[in-house]
Every structure is written in structure tokens, then in C-alpha cells.
NUTI-657387 format. One line per field, with one value per atom (N, C-alpha, C, O, CB): residue number from 1; residue in one letter; atom name; x, y, z. Coordinates in nm, 4 decimals. Glycine has a CB too. Example, Ala and Ser with C-alpha at 12.3 -4.5 7.8 and 13.67 -1.06 7.14 Angstrom:
<rs>
gulo <- (1; 1; 1; 1; 1; 2; 2; 2; 2; 2)
pafi <- (A; A; A; A; A; S; S; S; S; S)
gukol <- (N; CA; C; O; CB; N; CA; C; O; CB)
px <- (1.3190; 1.2300; 1.3200; 1.4236; 1.1308; 1.2850; 1.3670; 1.2900; 1.3409; 1.4084)
py <- (-0.5690; -0.4500; -0.3300; -0.3319; -0.4473; -0.2250; -0.1060; 0.0030; 0.1138; -0.0598)
pz <- (0.7800; 0.7800; 0.7800; 0.8465; 0.9046; 0.7080; 0.7140; 0.7870; 0.8039; 0.5725)
</rs>
This chain:
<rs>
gulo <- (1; 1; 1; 1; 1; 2; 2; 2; 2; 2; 3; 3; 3; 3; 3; 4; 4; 4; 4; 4; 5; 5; 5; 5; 5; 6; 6; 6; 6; 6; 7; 7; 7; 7; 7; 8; 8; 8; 8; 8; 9; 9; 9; 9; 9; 10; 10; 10; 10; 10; 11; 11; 11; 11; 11; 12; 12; 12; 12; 12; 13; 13; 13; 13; 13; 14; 14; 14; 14; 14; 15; 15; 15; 15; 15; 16; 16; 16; 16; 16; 17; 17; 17; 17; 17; 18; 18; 18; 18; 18; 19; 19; 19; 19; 19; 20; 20; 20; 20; 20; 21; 21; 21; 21; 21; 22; 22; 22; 22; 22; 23; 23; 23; 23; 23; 24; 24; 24; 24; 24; 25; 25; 25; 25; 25; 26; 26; 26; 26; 26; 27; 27; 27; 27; 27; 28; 28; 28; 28; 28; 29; 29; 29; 29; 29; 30; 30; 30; 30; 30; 31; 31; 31; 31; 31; 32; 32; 32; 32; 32; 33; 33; 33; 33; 33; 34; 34; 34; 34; 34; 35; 35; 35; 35; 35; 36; 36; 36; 36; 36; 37; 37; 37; 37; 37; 38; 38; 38; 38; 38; 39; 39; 39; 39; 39; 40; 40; 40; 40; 40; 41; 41; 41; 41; 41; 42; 42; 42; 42; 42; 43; 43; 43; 43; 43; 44; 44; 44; 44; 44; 45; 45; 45; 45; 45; 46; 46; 46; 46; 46; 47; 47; 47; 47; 47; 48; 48; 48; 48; 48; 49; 49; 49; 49; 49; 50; 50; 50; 50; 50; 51; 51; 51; 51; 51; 52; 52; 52; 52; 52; 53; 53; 53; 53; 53; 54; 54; 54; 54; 54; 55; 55; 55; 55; 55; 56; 56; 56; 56; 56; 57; 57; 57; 57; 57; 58; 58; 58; 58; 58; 59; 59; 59; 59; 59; 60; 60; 60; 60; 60; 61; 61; 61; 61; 61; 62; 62; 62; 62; 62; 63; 63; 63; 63; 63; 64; 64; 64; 64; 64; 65; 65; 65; 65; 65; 66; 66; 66; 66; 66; 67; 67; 67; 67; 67; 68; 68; 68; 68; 68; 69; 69; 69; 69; 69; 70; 70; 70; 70; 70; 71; 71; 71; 71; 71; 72; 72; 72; 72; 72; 73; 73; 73; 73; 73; 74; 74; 74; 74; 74; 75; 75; 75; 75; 75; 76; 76; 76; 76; 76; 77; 77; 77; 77; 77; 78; 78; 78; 78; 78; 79; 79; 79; 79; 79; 80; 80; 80; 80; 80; 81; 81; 81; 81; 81; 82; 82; 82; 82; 82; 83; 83; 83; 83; 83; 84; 84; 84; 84; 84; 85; 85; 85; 85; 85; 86; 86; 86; 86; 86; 87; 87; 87; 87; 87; 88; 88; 88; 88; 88; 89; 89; 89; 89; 89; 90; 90; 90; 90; 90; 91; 91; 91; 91; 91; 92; 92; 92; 92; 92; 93; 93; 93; 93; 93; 94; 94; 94; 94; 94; 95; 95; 95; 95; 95; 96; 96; 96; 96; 96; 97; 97; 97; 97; 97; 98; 98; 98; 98; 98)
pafi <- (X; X; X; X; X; X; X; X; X; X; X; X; X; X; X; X; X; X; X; X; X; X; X; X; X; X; X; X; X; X; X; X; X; X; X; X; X; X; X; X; X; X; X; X; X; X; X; X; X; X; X; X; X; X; X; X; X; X; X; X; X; X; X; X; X; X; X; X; X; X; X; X; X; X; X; X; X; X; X; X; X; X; X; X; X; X; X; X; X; X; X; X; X; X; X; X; X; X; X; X; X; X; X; X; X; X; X; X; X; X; X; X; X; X; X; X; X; X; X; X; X; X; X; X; X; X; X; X; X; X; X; X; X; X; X; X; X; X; X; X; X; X; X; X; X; X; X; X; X; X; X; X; X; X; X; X; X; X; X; X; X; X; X; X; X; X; X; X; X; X; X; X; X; X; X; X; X; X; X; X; X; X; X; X; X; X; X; X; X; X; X; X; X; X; X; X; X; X; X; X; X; X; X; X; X; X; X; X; X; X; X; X; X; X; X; X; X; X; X; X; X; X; X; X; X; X; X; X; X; X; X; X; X; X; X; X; X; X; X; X; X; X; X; X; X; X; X; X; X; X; X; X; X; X; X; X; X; X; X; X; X; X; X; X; X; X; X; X; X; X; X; X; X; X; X; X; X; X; X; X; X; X; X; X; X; X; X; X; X; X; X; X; X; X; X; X; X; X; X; X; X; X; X; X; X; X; X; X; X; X; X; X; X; X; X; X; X; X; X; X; X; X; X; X; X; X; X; X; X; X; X; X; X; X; X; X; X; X; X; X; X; X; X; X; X; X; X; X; X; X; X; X; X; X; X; X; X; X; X; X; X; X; X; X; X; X; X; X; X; X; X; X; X; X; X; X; X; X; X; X; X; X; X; X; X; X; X; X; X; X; X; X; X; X; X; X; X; X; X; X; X; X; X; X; X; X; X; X; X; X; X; X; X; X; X; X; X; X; X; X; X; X; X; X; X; X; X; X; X; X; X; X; X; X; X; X; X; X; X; X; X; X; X; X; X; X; X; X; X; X; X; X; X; X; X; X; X; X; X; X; X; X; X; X; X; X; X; X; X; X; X; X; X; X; X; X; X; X; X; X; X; X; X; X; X; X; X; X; X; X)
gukol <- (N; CA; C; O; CB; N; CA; C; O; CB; N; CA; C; O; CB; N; CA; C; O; CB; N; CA; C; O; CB; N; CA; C; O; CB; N; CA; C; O; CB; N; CA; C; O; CB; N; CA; C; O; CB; N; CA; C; O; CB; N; CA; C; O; CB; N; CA; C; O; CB; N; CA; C; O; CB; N; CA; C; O; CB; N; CA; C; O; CB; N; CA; C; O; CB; N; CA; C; O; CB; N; CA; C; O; CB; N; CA; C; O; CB; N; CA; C; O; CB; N; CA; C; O; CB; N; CA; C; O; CB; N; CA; C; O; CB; N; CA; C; O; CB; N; CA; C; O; CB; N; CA; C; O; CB; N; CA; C; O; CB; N; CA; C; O; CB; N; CA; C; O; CB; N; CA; C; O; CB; N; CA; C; O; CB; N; CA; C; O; CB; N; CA; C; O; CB; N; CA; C; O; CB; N; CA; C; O; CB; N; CA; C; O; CB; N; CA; C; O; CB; N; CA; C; O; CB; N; CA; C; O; CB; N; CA; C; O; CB; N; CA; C; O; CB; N; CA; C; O; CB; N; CA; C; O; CB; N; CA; C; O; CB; N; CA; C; O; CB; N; CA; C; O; CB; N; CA; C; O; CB; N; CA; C; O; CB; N; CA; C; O; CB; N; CA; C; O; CB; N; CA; C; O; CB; N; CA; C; O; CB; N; CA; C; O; CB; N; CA; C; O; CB; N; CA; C; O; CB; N; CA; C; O; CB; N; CA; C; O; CB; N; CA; C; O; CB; N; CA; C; O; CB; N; CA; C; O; CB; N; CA; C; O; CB; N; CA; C; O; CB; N; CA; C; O; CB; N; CA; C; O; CB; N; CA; C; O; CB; N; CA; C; O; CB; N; CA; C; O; CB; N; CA; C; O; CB; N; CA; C; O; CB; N; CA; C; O; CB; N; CA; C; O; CB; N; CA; C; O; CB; N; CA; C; O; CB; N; CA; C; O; CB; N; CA; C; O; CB; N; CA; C; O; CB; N; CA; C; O; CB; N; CA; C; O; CB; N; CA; C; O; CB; N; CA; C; O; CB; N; CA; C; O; CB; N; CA; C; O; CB; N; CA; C; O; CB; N; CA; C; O; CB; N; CA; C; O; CB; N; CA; C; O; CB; N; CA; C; O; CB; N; CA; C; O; CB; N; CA; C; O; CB; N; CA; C; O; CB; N; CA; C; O; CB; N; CA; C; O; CB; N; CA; C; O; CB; N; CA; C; O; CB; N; CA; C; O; CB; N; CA; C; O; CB; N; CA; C; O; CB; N; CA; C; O; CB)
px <- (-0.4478; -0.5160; -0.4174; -0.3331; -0.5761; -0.4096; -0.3775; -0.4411; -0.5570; -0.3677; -0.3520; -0.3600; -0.5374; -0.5430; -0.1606; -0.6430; -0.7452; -0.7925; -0.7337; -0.8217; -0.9161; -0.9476; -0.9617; -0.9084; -1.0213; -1.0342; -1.0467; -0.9434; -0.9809; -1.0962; -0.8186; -0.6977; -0.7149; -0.7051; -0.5934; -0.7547; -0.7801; -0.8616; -0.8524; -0.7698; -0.9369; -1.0310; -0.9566; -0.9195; -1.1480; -0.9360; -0.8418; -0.7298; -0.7310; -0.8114; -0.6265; -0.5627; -0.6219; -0.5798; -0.5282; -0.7360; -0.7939; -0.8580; -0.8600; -0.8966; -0.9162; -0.9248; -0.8224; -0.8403; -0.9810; -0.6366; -0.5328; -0.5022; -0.4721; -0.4472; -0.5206; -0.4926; -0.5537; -0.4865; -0.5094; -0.7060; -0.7929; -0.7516; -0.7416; -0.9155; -0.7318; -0.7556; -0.5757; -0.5235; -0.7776; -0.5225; -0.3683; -0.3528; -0.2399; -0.2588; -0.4316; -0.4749; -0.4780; -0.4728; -0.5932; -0.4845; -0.5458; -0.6956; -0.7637; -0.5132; -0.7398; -0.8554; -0.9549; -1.0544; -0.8751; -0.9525; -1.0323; -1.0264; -1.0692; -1.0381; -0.9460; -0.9455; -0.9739; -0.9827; -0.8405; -1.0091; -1.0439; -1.2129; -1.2501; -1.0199; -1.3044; -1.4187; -1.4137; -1.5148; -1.4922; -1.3126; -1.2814; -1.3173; -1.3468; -1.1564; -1.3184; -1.3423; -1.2041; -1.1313; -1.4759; -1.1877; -1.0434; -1.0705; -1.1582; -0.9551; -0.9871; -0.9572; -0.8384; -0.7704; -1.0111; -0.7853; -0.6437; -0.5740; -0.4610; -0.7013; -0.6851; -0.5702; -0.5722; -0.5405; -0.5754; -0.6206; -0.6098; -0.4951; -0.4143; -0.6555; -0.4453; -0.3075; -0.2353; -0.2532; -0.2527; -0.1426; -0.1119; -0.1402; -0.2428; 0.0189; -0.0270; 0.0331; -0.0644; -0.0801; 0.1472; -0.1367; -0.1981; -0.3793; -0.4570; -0.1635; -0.4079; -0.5456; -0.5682; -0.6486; -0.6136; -0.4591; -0.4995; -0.3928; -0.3793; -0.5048; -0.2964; -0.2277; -0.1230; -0.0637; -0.2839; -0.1078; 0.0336; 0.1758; 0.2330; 0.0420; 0.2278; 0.3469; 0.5017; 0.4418; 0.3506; 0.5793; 0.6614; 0.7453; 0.8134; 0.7316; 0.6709; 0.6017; 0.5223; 0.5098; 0.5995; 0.4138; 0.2635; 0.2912; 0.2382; 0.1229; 0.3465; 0.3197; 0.4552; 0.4672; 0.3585; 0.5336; 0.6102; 0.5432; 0.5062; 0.7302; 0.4484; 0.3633; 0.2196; 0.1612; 0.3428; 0.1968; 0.0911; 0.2045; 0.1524; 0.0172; 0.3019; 0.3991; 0.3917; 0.3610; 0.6074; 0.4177; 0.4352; 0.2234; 0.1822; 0.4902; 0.1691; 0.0386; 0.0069; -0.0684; -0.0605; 0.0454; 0.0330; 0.0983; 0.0350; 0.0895; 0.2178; 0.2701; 0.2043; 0.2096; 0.3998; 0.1447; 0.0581; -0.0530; -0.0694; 0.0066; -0.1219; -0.2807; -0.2827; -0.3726; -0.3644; -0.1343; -0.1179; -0.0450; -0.0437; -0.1010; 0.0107; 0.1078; 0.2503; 0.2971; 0.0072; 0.2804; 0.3874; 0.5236; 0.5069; 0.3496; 0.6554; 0.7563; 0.8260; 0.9274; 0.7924; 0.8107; 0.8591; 1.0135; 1.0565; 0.7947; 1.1122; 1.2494; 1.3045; 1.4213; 1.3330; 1.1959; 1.2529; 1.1885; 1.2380; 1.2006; 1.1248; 1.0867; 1.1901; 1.2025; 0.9226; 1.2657; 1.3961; 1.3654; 1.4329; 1.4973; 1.2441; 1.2022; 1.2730; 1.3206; 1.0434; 1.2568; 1.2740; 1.2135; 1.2076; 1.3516; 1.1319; 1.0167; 1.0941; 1.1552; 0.8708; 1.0933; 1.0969; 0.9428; 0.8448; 1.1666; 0.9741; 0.8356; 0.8173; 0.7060; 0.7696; 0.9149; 0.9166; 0.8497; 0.8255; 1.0512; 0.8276; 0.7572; 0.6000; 0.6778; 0.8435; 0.5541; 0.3933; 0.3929; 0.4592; 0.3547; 0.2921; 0.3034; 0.0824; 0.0199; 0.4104; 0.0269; -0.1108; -0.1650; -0.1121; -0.1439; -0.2932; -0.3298; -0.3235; -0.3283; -0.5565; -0.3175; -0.2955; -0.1462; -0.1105; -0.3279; -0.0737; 0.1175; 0.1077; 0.1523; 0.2514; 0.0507; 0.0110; -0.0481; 0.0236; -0.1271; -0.1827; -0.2522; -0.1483; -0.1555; -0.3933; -0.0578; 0.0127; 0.1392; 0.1622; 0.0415; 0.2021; 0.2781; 0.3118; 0.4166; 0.2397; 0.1528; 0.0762; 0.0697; 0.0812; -0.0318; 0.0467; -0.0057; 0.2041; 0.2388; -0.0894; 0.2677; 0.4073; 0.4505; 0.5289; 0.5392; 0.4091; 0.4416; 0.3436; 0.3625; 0.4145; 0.2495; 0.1584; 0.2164; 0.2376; 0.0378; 0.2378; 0.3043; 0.4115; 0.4067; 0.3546; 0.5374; 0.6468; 0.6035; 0.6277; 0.7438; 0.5440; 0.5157; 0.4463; 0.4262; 0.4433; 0.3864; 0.3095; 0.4051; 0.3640; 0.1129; 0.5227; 0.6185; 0.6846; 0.6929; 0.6364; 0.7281; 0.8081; 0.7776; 0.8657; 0.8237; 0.6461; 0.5990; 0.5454; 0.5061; 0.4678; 0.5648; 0.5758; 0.7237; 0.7493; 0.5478; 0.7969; 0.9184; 0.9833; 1.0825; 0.9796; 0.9184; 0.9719; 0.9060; 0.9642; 0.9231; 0.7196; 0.6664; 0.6296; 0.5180; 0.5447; 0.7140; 0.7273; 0.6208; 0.6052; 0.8612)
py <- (0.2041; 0.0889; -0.0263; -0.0106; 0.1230; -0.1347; -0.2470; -0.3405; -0.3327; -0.2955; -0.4275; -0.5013; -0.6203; -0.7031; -0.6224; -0.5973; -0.6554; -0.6925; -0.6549; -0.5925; -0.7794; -0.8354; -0.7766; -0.8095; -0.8984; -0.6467; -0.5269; -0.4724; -0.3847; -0.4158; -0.4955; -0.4457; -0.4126; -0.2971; -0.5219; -0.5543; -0.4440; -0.3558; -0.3486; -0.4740; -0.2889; -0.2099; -0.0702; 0.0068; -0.2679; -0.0387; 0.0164; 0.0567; 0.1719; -0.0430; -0.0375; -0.0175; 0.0562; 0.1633; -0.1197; -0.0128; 0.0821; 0.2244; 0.3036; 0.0109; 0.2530; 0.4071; 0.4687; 0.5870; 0.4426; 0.4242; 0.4829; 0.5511; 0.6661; 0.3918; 0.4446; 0.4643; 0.5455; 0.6486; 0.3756; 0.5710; 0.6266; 0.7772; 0.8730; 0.5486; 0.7941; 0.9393; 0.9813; 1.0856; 0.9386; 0.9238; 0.9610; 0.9892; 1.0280; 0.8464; 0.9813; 1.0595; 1.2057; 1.2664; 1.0262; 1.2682; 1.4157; 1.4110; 1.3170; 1.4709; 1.5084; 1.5067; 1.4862; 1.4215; 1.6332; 1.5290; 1.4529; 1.3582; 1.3416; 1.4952; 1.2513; 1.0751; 1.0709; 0.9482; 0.9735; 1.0989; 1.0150; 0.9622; 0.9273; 1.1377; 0.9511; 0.9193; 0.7853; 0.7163; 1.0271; 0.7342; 0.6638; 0.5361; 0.5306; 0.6848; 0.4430; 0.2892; 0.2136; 0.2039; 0.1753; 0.1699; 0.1075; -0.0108; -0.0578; 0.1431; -0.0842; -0.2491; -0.2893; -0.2184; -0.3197; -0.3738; -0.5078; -0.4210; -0.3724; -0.7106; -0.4188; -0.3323; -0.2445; -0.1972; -0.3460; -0.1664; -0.0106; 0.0338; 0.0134; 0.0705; 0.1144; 0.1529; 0.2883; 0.3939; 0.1428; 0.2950; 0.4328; 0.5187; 0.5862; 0.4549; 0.5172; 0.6201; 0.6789; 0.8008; 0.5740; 0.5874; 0.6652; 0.6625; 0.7539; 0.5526; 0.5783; 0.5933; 0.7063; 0.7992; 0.4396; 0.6586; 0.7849; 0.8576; 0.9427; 0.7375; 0.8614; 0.9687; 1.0189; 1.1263; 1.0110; 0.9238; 0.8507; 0.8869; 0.8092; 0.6672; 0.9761; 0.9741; 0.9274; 0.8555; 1.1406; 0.9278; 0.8613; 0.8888; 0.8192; 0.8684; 1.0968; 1.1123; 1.1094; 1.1526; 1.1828; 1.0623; 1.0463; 0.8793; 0.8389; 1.0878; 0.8128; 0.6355; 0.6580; 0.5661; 0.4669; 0.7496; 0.7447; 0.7882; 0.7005; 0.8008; 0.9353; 0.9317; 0.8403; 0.8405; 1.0318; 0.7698; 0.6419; 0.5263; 0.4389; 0.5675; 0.5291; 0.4000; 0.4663; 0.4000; 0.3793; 0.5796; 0.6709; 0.6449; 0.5961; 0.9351; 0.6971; 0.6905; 0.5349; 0.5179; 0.7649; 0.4121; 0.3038; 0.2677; 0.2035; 0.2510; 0.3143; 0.2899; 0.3547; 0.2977; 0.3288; 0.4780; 0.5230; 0.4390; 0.3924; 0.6316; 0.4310; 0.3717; 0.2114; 0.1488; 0.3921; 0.1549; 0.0508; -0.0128; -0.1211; -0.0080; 0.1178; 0.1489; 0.0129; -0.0647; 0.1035; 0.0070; -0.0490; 0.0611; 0.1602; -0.1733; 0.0079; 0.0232; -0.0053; -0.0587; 0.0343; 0.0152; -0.0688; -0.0726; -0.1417; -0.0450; 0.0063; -0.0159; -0.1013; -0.1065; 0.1517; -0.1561; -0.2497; -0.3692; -0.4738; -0.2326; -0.3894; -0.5174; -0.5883; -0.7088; -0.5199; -0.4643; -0.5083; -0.5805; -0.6787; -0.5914; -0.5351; -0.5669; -0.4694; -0.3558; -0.5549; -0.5625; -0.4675; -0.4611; -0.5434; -0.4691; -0.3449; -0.3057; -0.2146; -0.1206; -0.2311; -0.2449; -0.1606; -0.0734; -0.1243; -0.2444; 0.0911; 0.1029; 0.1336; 0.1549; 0.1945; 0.1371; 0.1361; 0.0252; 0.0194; 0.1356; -0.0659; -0.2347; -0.1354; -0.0416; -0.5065; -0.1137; -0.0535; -0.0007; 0.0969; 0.0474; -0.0810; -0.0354; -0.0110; 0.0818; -0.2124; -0.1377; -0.1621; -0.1678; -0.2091; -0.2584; -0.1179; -0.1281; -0.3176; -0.3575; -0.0452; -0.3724; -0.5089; -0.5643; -0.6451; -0.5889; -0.4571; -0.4671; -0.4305; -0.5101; -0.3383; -0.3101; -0.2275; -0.3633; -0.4176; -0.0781; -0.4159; -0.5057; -0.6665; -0.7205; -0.5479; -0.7039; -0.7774; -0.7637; -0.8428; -0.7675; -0.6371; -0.5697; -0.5557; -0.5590; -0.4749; -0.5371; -0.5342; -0.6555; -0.6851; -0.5012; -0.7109; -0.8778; -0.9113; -0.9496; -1.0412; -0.8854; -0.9788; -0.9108; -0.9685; -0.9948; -0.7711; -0.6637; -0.6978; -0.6635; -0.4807; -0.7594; -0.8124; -0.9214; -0.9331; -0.8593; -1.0040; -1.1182; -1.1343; -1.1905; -1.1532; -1.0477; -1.0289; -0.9571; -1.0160; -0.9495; -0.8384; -0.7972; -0.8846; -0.8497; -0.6757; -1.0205; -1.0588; -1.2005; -1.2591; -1.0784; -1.2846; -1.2810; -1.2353; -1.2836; -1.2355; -1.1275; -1.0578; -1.0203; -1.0035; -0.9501; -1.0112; -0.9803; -1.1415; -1.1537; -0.8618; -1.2467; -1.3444; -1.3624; -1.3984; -1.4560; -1.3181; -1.3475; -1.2727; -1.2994; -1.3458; -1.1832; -1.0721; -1.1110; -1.1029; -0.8903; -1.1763; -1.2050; -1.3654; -1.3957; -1.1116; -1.4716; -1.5803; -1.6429; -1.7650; -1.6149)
pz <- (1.3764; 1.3185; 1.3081; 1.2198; 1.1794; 1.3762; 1.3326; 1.2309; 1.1902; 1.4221; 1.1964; 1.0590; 1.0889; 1.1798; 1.0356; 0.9998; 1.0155; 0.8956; 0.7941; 1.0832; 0.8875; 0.7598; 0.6995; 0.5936; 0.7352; 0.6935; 0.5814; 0.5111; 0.4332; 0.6319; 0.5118; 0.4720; 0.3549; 0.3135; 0.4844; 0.2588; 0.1451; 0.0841; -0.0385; 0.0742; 0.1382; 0.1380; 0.1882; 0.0997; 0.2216; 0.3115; 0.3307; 0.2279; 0.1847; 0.4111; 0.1835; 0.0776; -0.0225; -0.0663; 0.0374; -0.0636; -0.1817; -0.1698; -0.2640; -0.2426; -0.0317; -0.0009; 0.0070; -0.0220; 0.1073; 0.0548; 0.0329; -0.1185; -0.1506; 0.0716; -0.1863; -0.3317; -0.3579; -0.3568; -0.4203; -0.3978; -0.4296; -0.3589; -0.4354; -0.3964; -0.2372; -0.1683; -0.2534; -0.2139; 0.0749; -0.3272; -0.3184; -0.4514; -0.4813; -0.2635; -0.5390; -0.6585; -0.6726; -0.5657; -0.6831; -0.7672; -0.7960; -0.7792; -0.8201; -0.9518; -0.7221; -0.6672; -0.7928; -0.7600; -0.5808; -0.9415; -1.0708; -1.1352; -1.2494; -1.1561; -1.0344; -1.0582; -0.9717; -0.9746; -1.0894; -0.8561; -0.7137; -0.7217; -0.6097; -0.5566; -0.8109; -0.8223; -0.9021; -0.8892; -0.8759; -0.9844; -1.0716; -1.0155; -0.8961; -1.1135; -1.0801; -0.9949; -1.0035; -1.1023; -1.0761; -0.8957; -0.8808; -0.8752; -0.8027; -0.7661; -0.9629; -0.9667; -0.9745; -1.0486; -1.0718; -0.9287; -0.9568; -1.0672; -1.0736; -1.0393; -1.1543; -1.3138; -1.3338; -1.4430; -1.4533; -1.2116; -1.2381; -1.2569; -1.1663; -1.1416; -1.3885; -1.3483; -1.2758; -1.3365; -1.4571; -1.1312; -1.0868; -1.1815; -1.1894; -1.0485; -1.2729; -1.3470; -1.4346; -1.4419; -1.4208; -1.5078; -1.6348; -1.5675; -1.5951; -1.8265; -1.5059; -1.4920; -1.3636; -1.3576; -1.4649; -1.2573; -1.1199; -1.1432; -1.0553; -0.9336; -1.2383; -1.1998; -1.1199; -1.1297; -1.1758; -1.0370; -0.9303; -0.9714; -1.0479; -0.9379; -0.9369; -1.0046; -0.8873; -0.8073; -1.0758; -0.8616; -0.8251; -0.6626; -0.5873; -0.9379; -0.6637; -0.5053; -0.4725; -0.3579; -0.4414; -0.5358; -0.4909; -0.4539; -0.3504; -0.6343; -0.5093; -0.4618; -0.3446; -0.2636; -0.6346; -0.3360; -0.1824; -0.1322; -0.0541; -0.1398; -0.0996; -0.0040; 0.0513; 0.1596; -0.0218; -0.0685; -0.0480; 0.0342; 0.1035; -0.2366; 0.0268; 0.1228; 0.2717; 0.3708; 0.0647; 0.2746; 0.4281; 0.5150; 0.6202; 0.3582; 0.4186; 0.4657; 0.4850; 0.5808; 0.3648; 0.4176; 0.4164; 0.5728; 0.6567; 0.2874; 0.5916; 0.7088; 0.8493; 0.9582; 0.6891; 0.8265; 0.9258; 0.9785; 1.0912; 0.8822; 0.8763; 0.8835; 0.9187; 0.9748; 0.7209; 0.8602; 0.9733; 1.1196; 1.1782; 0.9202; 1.1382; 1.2539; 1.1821; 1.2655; 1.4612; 1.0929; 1.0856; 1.0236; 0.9526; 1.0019; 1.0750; 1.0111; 0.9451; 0.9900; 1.0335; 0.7906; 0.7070; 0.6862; 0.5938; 0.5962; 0.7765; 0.7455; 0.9007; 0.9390; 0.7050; 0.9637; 1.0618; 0.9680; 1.0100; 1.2429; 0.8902; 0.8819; 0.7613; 0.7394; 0.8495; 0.6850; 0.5952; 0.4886; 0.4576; 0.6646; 0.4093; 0.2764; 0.1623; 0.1631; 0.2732; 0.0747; -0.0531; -0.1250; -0.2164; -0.1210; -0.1125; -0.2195; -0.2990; -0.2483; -0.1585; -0.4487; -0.5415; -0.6057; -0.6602; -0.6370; -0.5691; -0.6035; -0.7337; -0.7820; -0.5290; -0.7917; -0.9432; -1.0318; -1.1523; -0.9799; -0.9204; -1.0111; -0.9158; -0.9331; -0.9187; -0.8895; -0.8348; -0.9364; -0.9716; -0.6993; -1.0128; -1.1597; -1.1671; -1.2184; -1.2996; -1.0929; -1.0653; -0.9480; -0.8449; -1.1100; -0.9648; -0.7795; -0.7465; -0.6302; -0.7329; -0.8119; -0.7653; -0.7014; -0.6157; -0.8851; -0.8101; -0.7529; -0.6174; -0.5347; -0.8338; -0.5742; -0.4364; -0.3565; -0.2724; -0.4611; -0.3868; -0.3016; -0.2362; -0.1258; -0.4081; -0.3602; -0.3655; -0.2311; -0.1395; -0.5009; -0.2631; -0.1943; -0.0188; 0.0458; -0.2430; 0.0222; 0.1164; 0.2013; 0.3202; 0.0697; 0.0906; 0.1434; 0.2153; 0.3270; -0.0797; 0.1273; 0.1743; 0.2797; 0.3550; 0.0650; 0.3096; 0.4539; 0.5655; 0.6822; 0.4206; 0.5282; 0.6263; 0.7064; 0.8272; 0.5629; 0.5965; 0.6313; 0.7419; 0.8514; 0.5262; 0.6595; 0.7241; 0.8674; 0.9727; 0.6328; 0.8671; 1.0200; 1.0870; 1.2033; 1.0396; 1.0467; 1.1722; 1.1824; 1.2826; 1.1532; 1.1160; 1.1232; 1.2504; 1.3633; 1.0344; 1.1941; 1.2762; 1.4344; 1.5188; 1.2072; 1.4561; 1.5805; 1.6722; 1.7883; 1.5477; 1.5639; 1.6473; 1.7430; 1.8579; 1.5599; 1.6313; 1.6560; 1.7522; 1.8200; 1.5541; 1.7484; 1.9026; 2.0261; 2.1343; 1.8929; 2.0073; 2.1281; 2.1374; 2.0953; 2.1480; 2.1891; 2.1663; 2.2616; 2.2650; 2.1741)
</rs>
């Protein structure tokens, strides 16, 4: 999957499927929080970064950001997050195909 308008939607089925399976029915918003509402704990939001990187065919250690995932505190920090890796990869892929 490359990067398309639906992204955040997408994003939010990441989140959602990356829960314990008795929060995954929950309704997710901007202020949902990982930790206490889905349950996210600190290898669950590294494996939501790895699956994030799948589902958009990007590599996030060529693009040389620094995400602290310790600030992914809300699914909005996540949506936010997204948005500046978006950025930077399409950025970046100008910049490789001129």
C-alpha cells in the first residue's frame, strides 16, 4: 500500500487491531488514550510502528526522524506522527526522483 488519502483511517484500523483483543471494539478518537483506554503498552506501540511501516511500504530509519515513542501518548500523537513521516517520505522521494 502506498501513501493515499485514506491514511488516516488506515492509521486508525492499525491502532485499533494493536490492542488486546477486549478493547478492540472501543471507539477511537484524537483522545483516545494508548495506554489506559486500549491498553498499548510500550511493545505493543513498537509493533504498531513496524506494522505502520509495512502497510505503508515505508522505511522509517532511511527517512532519519526522531520519533520518540514515549511522547505517543494519544491516538492523535500517532495521527500527528504520521502526518510528519508522510511528509518527510514524499519529501524525500522527490528528492531522489527529480
Amino acid at each position: 500500500m502506498t501513501i493515499a488519502s485514506d491514511w488516516q483511517a488506515k492509521i486508525l484500523e492499525l491502532v485499533a487491531a494493536a490492542g488486546p483483543s477486549k478493547l478492540r471494539k472501543r471507539k477511537i478518537t484524537p483522545e483516545t488514550q494508548l495506554r489506559r483506554d486500549l491498553g498499548l503498552d510500550s511493545v505493543a506501540i513498537l509493533a504498531l510502528v513496524f506494522q505502520f511501516e509495512q502497510a505503508f511500504e515505508l522505511d522509517l530509519a532511511k527517512l532519519s526522524l526522531d520519533i520518540d515513542l514515549a511522547r505517543l501518548r494519544t491516538v492523535g500523537d500517532v495521527l500527528a506522527t504520521a502526518e510528519t513521516i508522510f511528509l518527510r517520505a514524499e519529501s524525500s522521494r522527490a528528492a531522489d526522483h527529480p
